[in-house]
N, C-alpha and C positions, 0 to 999 in steps of 0.2 A: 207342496214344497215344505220343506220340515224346517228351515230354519229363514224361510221369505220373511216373515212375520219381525224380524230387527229392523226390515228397512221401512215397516209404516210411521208417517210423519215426517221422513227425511227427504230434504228435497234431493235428486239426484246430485244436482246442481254442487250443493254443498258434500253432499257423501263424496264425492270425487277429491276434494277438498281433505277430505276427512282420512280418506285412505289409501292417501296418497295417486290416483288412478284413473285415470280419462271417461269418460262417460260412456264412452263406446265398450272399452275394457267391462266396466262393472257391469254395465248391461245384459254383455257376450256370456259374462260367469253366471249371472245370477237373475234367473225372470221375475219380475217384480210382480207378487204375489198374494195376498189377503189370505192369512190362515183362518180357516172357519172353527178352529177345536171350542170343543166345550168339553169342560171337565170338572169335576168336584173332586178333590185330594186330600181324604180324612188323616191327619195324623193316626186313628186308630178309629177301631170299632167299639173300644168299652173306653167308659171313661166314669172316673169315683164320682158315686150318686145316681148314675142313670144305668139302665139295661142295656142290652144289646141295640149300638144305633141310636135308641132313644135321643139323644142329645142331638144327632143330625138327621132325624125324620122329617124335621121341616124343608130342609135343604135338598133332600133329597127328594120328598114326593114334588117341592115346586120343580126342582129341574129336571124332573122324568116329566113331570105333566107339562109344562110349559112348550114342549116338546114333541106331544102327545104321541110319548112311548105308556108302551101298556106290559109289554112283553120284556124283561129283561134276563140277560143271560148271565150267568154267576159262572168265573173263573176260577174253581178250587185249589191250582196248585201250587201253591205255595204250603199246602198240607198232605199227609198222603190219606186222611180219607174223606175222596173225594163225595162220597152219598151222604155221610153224616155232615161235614161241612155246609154242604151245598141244602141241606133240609133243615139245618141250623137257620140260615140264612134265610131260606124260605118261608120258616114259620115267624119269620121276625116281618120280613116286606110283604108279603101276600095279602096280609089285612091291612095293609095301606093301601091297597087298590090294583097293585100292577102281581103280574107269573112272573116267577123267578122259574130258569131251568138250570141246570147244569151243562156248562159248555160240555165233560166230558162222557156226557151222553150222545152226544153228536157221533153218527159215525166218519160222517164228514168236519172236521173241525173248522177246516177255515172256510167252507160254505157259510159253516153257521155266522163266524166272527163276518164274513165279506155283508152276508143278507142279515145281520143285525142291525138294529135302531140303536140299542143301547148294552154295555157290558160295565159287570161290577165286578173288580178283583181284589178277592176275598187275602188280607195276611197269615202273614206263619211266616216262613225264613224266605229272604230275599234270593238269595244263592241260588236253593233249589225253584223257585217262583222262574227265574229270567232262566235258568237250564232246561228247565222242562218248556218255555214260551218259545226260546230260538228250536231246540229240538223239532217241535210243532209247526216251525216257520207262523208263527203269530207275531213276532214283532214289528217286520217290515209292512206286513198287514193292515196292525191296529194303528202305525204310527201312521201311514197311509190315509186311512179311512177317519182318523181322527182329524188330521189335519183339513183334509178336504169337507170335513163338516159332517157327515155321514154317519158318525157313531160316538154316541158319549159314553165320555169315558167316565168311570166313579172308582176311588182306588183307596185303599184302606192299610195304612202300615206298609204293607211288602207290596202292596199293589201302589199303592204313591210310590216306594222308592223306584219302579219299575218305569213309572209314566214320567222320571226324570232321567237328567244326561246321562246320568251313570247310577250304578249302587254305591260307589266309593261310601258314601256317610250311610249305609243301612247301619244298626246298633248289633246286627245277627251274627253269627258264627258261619264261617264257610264249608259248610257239610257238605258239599258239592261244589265243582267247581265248573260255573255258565262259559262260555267260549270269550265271552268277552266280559267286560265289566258294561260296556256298553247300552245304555236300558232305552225305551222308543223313544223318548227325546219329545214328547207333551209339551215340556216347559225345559227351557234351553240351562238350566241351572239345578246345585244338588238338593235336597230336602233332606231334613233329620225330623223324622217322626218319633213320637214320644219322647221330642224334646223337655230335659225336665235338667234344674240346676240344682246339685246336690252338694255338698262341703261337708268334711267329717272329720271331727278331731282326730278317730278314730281310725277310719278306713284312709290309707297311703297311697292306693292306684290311681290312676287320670280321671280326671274329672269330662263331663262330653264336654264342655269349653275345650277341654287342651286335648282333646279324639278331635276336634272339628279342626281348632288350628294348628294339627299336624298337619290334614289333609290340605287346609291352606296353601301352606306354606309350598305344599311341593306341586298341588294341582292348580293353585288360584283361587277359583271361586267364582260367583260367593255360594253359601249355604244357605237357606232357609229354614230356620228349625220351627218347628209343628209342635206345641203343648200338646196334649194328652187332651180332646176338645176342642181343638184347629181343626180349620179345613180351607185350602186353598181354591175359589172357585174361580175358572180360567172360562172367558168369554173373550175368544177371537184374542184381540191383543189387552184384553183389561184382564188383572189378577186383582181380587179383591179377599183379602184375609178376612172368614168368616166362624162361624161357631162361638162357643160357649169361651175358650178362652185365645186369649192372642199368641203372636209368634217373637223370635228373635229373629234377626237378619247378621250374618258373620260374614266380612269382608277383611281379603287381607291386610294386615297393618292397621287396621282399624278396629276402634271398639267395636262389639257389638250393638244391635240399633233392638230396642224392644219395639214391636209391633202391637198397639192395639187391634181390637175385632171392630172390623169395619174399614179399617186403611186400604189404602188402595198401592197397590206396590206393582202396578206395569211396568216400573223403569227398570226391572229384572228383566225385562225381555227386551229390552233397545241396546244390544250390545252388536253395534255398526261391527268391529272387531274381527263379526267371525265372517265378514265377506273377503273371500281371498280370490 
């Protein structure tokens, strides 16, 4: 169930209360459900000072091993070469213990993604990333089998903006245009990866503050913005901001909230709201 996971902790009793709606009503709409996802959501794969990954090798071999995946499948497209990419990547994770392949060696694509333990999708532009994943029929898929516990997910740059509600806040250019903006919906809110705050005497275009609270303003919210060295790790209904550096949090009308590494910000995901 892709969006069950608002109603953990709420007593029915009260959600009726809450949304206005009889018991019987919200029952009928919405089976009360436990999402099982796991995910790790890297702001990015390079970050100043460290190598490829480096900074989140920790994070990543405990949550492959914790798991006991061995085998993981690397999502190239959000780039178009898909061999050099994907043996990039390989030669970075392979001496930490687990086979990376490349999904589009598969000739069957979504055998491969259904008979997966675990998938990591690799950055480059958003746009093309979620065009070529619905083309594929990968999205109803992964959001699927993430949800159900079945497949972890690990997403870096354009693959975090994928595994949230929408691309609205990717930082990319729309070189292609996906069928929807709509992305698998992992975490029921948007992320800005390689959140970074800049001010210049100099330079007169927007700043990501006033990119993120344009999107505010006309979609809501909130945002999560990702430093450069974030990583958002998602276990079932706990979000815990982790990595080398912390996040911001952007809500309409409101200031922005700086997130330390190590906070715990589940209340992103208790938005009673979206049961209709």
């Amino acid at each position: 169930m892709r969006y069950s996971y608002f109603l953990l902790n709420v007593p029915l009793f009260s959600l009726s209360h809450i949304v206005g709606k009889p018991f019987s009503r919200i029952a009928s709409v919405t089976p009360i459900m436990e999402s099982r996802r796991q995910a790790l959501l890297l702001s990015s794969s390079n970050c100043h000072g460290y190598s490829l990954l480096e900074f989140a090798k920790e994070e990543i071999t405990s949550f492959l091993q914790k798991n006991n995946v061995h085998d993981l499948i690397f999502v190239p497209y959000a780039q178009n070469d898909f061999d050099g990419y994907t043996l990039k990547i390989k030669q970075i994770i392979d001496p930490w213990g687990f086979n990376v392949t490349g999904l589009h060696t598969y000739p069957d694509q979504q055998a491969a993604v259904n008979s997966a333990k675990a998938i990591f999708v690799g950055g480059g532009n958003t746009f093309l990333l979620l065009k070529r994943l619905y083309e594929k029929n990968l999205v109803k898929l992964i959001r699927s089998r993430v949800d159900e516990g079945n497949l972890l997910y690990i997403g870096s740059s354009a693959g975090t903006n994928v595994a949230t509600k929408s691309i609205n806040t990717t930082n990319d250019m729309p070189i292609v245009y996906p069928p929807t903006f709509d992305a698998i919906g992992i975490v029921p809110f948007n992320i800005n990866p390689h959140y970074i705050e800049m001010e210049s005497k100099t330079h007169k275009g927007e700043t990501r503050d006033q990119r993120i609270n344009e999107y505010l303003e006309v979609q809501g919210g909130p945002v999560l913005g990702l430093r450069e060295g974030s990583m958002l790790h998602v276990d079932a209904s706990k979000l815990i901001i982790k990595g080398i550096a912390g996040a911001v949090l952007f809500k309409k009308g409101q200031a922005k909230t700086e997130i330390p590494v190590g906070e715990d910000v589940s209340l992103l995901c208790k938005d009673v709201n979206s049961v209709s």
